[in-house]
N, C-alpha and C positions, 0 to 999 in steps of 0.2 A: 409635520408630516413624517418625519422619519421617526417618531415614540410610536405613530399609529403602525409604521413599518415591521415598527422592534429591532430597529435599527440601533436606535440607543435608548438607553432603560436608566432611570435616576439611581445613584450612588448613595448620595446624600445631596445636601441644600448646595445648590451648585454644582454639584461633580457630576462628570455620567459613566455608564459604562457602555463602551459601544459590544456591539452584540451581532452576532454574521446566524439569523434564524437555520434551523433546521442544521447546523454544524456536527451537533452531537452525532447524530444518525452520520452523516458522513465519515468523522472519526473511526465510527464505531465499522462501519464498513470497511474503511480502511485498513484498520489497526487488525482484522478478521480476515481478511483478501491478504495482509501480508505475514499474519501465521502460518495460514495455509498454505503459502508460498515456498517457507524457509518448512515447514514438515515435507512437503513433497521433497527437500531436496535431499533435506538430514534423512530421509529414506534411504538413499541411494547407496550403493556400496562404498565411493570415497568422499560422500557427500558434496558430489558434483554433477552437474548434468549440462546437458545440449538447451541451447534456448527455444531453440525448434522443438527436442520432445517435451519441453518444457510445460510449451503450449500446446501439444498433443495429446498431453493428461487429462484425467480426467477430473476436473476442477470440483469442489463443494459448491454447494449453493450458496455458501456463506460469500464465495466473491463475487459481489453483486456489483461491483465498478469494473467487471472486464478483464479480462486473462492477463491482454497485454498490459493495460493500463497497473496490475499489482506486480508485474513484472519491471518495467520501467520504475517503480517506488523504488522494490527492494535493490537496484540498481542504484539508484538516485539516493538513497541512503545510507549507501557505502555497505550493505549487507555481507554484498557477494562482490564476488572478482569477477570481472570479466575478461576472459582471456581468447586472442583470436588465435584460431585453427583454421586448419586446411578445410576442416571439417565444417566449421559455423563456427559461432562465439559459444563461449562455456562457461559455464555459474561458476565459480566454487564458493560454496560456504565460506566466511572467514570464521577464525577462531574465536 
């Protein structure tokens, strides 16, 4: 059941490779939602910004997984700093 799934796909006589269908496309969205992420920021004059006008921008259609959700990646990937203010929380680029 799971070859019919494409769950897993033969290697050789014995081996397999497991395989998660349709991943490419999600990478690909991915890896597209968080370039556009880090240009909106490298824009800015100290390549920093608010997370609030973060999501205020006006996004590509290239991020097709959600404002917030390529927001919370390039967080979770150590891109940017997050530093709290009086203000809200703030990006900053790292170098």
């Amino acid at each position: 059941h799971l070859v019919k799934a494409s769950v897993l796909t033969v290697r050789d006589s014995g081996t397999w490779w497991l395989s998660i269908p349709n991943a490419g496309i999600f990478m690909k969205n991915l890896i597209r939602g968080r370039k556009a992420a880090i240009t909106i920021i490298k824009k800015t004059k100290y390549k920093e910004i608010f997370k609030d006008d973060l999501e205020q921008r006006k996004w590509p259609r290239l991020a097709r997984l959600g404002i917030v959700y390529h927001i919370h990646d390039i967080i979770g990937a150590d891109l940017v700093d997050c530093i709290q203010t009086t203000n809200g929380i703030l990006l900053r680029l790292r170098e």
